[in-house]
C-alpha positions in Angstrom: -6.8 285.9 29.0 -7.5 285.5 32.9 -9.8 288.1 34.9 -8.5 289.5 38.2 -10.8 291.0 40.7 -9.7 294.3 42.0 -10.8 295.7 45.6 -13.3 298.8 45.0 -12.8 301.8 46.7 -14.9 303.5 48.7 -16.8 306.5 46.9 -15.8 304.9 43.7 -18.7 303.2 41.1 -19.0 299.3 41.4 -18.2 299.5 37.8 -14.9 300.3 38.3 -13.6 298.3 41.3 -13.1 294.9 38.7 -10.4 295.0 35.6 -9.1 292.8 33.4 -5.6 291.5 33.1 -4.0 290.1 30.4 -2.3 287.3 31.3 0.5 285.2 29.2 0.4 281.8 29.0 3.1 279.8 29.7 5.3 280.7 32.6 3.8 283.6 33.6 1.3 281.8 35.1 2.7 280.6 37.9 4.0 283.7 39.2 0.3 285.6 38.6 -1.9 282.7 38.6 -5.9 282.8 37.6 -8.1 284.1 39.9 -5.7 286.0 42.2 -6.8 289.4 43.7 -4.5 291.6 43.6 -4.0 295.4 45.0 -5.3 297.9 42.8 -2.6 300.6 41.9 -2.3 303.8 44.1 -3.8 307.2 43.0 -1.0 310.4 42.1 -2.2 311.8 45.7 -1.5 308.6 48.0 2.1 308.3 46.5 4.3 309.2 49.4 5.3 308.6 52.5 2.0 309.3 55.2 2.3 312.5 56.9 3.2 311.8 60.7 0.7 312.6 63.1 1.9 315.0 66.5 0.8 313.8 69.5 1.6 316.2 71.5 -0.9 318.1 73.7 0.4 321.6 72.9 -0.6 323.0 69.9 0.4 326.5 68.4 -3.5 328.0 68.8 -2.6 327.5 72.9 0.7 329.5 73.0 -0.8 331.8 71.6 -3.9 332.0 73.8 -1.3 331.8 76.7 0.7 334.9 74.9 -2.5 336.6 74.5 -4.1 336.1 77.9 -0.1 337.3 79.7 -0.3 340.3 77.6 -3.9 341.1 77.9 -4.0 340.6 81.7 -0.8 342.9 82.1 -2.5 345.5 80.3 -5.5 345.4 82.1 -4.0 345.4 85.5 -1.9 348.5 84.7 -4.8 350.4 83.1 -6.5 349.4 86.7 -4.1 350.2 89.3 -2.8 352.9 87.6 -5.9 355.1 85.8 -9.0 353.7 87.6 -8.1 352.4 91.6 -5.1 353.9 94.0 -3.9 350.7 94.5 0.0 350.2 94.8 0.6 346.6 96.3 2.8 344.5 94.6 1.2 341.1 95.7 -2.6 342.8 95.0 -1.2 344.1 91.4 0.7 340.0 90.6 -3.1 338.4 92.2 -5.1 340.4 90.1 -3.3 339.8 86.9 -3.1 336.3 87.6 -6.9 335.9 88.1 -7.1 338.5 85.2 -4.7 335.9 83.3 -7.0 333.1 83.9 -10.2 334.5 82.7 -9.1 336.2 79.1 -7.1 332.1 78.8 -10.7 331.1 79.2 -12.5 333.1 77.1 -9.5 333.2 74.2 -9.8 329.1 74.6 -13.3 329.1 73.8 -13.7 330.7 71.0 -12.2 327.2 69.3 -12.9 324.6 71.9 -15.6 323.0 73.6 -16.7 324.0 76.9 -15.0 320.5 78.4 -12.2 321.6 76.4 -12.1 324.8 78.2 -12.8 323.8 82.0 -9.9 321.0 81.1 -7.0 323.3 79.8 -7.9 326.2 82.6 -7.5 323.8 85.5 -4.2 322.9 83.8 -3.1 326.1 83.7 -3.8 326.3 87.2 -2.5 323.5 88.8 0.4 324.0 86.8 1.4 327.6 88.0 0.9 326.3 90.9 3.4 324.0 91.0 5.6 326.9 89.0 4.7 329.0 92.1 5.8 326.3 95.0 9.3 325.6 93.0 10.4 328.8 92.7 9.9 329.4 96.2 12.0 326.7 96.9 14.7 327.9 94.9 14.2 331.1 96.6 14.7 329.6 100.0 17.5 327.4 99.2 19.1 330.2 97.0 18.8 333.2 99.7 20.1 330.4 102.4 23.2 329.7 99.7 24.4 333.1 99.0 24.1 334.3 103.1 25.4 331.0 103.7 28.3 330.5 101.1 31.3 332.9 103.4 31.3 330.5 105.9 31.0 327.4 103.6 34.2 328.1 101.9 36.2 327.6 104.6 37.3 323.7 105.9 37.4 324.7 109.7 33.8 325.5 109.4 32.9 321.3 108.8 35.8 319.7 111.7 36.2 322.5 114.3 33.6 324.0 117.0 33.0 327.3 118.4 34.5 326.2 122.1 37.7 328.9 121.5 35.7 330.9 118.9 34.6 334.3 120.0 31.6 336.6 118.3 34.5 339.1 116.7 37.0 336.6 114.7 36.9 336.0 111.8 35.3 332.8 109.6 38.7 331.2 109.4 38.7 330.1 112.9 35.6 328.3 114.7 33.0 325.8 113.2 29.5 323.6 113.6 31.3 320.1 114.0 29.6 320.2 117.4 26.0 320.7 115.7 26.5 318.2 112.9 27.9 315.1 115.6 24.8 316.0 118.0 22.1 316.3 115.1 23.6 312.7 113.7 23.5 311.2 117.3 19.8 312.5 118.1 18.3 311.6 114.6 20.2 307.9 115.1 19.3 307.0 118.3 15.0 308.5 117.6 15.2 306.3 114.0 16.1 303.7 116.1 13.6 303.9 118.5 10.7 305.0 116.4 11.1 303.0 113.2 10.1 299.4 114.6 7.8 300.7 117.3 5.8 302.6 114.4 6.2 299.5 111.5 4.7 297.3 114.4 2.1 299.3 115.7 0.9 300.0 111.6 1.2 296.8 110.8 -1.2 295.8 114.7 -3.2 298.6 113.0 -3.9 297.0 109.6 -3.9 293.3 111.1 -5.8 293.4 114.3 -8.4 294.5 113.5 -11.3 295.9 116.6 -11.9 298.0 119.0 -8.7 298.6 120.7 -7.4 299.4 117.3 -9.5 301.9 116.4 -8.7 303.8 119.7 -5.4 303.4 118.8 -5.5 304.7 115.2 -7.7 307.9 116.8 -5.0 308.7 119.5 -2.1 308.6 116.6 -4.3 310.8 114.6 -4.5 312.9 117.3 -1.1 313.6 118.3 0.1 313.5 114.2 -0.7 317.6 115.1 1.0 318.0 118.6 2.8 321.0 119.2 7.1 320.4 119.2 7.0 322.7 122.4 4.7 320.2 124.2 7.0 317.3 123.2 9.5 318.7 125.0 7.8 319.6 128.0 6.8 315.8 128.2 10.1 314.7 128.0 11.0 317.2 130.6 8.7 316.5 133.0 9.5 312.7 133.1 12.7 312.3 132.0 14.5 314.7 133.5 12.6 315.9 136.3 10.7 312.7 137.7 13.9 310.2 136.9 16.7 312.8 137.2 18.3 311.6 134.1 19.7 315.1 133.3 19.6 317.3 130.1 21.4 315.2 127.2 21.4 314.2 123.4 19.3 311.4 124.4 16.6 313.0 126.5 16.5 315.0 123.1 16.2 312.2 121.2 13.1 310.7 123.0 11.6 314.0 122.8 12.1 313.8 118.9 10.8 310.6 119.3 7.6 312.0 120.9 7.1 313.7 117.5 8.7 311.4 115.0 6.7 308.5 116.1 3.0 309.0 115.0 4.1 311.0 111.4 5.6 307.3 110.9 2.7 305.1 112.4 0.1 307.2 110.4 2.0 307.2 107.0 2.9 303.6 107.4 -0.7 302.9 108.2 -1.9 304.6 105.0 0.9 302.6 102.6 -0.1 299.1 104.3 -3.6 299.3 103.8 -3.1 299.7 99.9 -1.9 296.4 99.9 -3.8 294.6 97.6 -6.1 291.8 99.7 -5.6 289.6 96.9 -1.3 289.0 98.0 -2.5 287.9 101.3 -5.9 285.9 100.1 -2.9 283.5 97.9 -0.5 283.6 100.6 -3.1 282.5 102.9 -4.2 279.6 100.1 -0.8 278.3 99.7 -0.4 278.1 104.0 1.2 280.7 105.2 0.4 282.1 108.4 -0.5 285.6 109.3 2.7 286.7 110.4 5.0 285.1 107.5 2.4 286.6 105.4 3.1 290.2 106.7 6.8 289.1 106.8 7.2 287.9 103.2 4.3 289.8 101.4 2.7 292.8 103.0 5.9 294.3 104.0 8.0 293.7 100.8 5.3 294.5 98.6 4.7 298.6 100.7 8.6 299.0 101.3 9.0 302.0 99.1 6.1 303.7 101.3 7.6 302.4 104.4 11.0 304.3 103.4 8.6 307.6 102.6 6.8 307.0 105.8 10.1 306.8 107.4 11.8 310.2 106.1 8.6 312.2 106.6 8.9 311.4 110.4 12.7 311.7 110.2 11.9 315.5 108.3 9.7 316.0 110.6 12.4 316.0 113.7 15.4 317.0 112.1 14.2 320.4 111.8 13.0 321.1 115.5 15.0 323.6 117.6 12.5 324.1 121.5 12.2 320.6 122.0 16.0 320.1 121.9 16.6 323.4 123.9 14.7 322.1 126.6 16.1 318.6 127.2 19.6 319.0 126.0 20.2 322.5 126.7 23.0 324.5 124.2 26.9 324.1 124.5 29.4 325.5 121.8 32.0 322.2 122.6 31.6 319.1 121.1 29.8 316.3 122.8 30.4 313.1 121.8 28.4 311.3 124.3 24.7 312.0 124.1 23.5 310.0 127.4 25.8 312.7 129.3 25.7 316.5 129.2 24.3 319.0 126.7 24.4 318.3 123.4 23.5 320.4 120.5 22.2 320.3 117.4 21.8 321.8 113.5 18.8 323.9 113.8 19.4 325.0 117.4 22.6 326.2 116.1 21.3 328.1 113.2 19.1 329.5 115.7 21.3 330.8 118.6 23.9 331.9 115.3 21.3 333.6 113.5 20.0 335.7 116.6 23.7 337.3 117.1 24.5 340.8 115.4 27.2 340.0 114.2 28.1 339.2 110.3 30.2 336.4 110.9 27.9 334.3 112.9 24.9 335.2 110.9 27.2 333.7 108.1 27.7 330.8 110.1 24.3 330.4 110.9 23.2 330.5 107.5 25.9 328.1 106.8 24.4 325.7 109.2 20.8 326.0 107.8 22.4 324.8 104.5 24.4 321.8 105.7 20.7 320.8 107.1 19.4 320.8 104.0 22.0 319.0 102.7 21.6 316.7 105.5 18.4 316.3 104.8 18.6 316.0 100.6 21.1 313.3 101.7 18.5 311.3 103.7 15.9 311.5 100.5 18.5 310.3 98.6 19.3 307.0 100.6 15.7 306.6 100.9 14.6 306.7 96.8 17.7 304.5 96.8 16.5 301.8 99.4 13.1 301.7 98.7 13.1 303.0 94.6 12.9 299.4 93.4 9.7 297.6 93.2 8.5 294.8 95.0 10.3 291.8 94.3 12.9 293.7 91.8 16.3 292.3 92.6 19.4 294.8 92.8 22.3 294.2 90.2 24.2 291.5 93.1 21.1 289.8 93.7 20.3 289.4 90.1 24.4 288.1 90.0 24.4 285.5 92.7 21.1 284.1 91.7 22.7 283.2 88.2 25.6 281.9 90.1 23.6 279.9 92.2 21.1 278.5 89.2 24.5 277.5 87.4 25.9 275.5 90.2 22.4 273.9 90.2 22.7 273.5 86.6 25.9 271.8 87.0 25.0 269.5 89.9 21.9 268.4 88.0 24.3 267.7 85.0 26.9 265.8 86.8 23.9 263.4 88.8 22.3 262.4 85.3 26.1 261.6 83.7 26.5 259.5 87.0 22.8 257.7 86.5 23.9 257.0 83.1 27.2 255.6 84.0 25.7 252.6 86.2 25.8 249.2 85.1 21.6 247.8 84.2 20.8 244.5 85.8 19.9 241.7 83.4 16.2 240.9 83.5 15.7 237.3 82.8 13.1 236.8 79.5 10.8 234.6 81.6 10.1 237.6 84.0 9.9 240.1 80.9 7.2 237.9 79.0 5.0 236.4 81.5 2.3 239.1 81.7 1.5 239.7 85.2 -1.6 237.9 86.8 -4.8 239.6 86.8 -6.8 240.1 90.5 -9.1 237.6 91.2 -12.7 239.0 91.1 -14.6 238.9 94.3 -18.4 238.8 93.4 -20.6 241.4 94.8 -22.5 239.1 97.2 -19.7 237.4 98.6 -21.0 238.3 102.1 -23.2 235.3 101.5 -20.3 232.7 101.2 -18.9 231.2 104.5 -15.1 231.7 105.2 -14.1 228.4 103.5 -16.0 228.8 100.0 -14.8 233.1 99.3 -13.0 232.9 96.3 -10.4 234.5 98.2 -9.8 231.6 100.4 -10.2 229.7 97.5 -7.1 231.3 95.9 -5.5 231.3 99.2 -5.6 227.5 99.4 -4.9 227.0 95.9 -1.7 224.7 94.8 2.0 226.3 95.9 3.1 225.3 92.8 -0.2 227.2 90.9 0.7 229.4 88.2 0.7 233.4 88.4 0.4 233.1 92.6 4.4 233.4 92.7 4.2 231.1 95.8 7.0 227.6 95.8 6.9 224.8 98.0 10.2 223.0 99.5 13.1 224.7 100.4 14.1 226.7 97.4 11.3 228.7 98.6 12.6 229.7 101.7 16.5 230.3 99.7 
């Protein structure tokens, strides 16, 4: 007979937490052996798997208090505007239901929550229509722009011809934008390529040079982050073309573009450089880099997804301008393929001077033109998640496959240099050379500043016997062979 001690349970008298278990002798034994505590057996009600927990944030109590509060601020909204107040506004009638919807949410919500509870889950609501509110208005923008739009989109001459032979009564099977979409590339190129490295350098002068100039620098890009597109072009007007004579063109649009593009990039680039962790540059610094391979190799890499988002805000921000290019490039219905000479047009100008006509078929037009710019312009996100989605120091799918090319042709070189170390013949080592034990240094004494030249036990040793033991030194000429 062998007593096992059995875990109590909580709740449960002392008394009952310890059994006794009859135990057979023999070889029973080994597989329960004395002393062993063992698991006490489970109750009727914990048989069964556990019951899974939700962890989810929406229960059933809040779609009901979100039924509840619809219906309930509906109702009381109609029983305003209609018995008690002459009002008859649509917008006033969907405000005060929504405000109505909010407080009978907040009320219905704390009856069974906390007031943190209930100041939590109203601001959710809010924020949330909110963001319900701002997409459907894009879908109603892009939508309306779609179905006006979508005449003129069905037909190929709309994307490769222009409207040089196209008059305001033909039809949509003859004419096109090909003019606008060639002018809008050319002007966004030739301003990317102007303002991109000017406003990367002057954030990264911003964020690294630090001082006084600086910070009149960062106040002046603040500053003209809200000038006016219309002044932009007067600008480039005034010195472009009237001071230098250069003449209106796609690239006297471009700089004015440029004007605009260029502190929306500076500013945004400042923002995603100075959340740069100081700790990246604090280790390249300790492992000796300098400042400039630090921003090279670190600071850049590590911001490059914000740089691309600084980049297409700037480039959103000039793609969509119509007075600036109207004043320096001037409006042309043939296509212009060389923006340093002659008026050049662009997308939204386009949409603009189509748009304005009374006629159906170039409103159609127009409307198709405001939808390739959007296009355009959903193209231009896309590249950018796609250039600067990864994370810094995440390798793309080649980079990751010529790395483990290049680490197995190291792999192999390594390999083939310790095969050919192995392969050399090992010079004999004569026994006298591997058993002598090497001599030990000669002690100097601590005072040996006291002794004269001739009695140092260095000069000692130094005169000592050529033939001595352990001083490796051999008189004659065998010596010298």
């Amino acid at each position: 007979m062998t007593t096992d001690l059995l875990p109590g349970r909580p709740g449960q008298p002392e008394a009952a937490a310890t059994a006794t278990t009859a135990v057979q002798a023999g070889p029973a034994d080994e597989v329960n052996p004395p002393g062993r505590t063992v698991r006490p057996a489970l109750l009727p009600a914990e048989r069964g798997p556990e019951p899974r927990r939700s962890t989810s944030s929406v229960h059933a109590t809040d779609l009901l208090a979100l039924a509840g509060a619809a219906l309930g601020s509906l109702a009381l909204t109609t029983l305003l505007f209609v018995w008690v107040a002459p009002f008859d506004t649509v917008l006033g009638f969907v405000v005060v239901a929504y405000l109505l919807f909010l407080t009978v949410y907040g009320v219905l919500i704390g009856l069974d929550e906390s007031a943190v509870a209930v100041r939590d889950k109203v601001a959710a609501v809010l924020v949330q229509s909110l963001a319900a509110l701002l997409l459907c208005a894009l879908v109603l923008v892009v939508g309306y722009t779609l179905w006006r739009g979508h005449a003129a989109l069905g037909h190929l001459n709309f994307f490769v011809e222009d409207m040089s032979s196209t008059g305001p009564l033909q039809p949509l099977s003859d004419g096109g934008v090909v003019h606008a979409i060639i002018g809008t590339l050319e002007q966004i190129g030739i301003s990317l390529a102007i303002t991109v490295p000017l406003g990367l350098a002057c954030a990264v002068f911003l964020n690294e040079v630090p001082g006084r100039y600086a910070r009149f620098v960062r106040t002046i890009v603040e500053a003209m982050t809200a000038l006016p597109s219309i002044v932009a072009g007067l600008f480039i007007y005034a010195t472009v073309i009237l001071i230098l004579g250069l003449g209106k063109s796609g690239f006297a649009a471009s700089l004015a573009l440029g004007v605009m593009m260029l502190p929306i990039i500076i500013r945004a680039a400042d923002v995603v450089i100075r959340l740069v962790p100081s700790s990246l540059r604090e280790a390249s610094y300790a492992l000796g880099a300098s400042q400039w391979r630090t921003v090279w190799t670190v600071v850049l890499p590590t911001s490059r997804s914000g740089l691309t988002t600084a980049v297409i805000l700037g480039t959103a921000r000039g793609i969509g301008e119509t007075s600036p290019v109207l004043l320096t490039s001037g409006a042309t219905a043939e296509l212009n393929l060389n923006p340093l000479d002659g008026p050049q047009v662009s997308l939204p100008l386009a949409t603009f001077q189509l748009v304005s006509s009374p006629q159906q078929t170039l409103i159609a037009r127009g409307f198709g033109s405001a939808a390739l710019l959007m296009a355009l312009v959903l193209l231009l996100f896309i590249v950018a998640r796609v250039i600067g989605g990864r994370g810094p120091g995440e390798l793309t799918r080649n980079q990751r496959h010529r790395r483990v090319v290049a680490s197995r042709r190291d792999a192999d070189r390594i390999a083939a240099r310790h095969a050919r170390e192995k392969s050399w013949p090992v010079e004999a080592v004569p026994d006298a050379a591997v058993a002598a034990p090497a001599a030990a240094p000669a002690e100097v004494p601590a005072d040996a500043t006291a002794y004269g030249p001739a009695d140092t036990p260095a000069h000692a040793s130094a005169e000592a016997p050529a033939d001595a033991p352990g001083t490796g030194r051999h008189a004659g000429p065998a010596a010298a062979e």
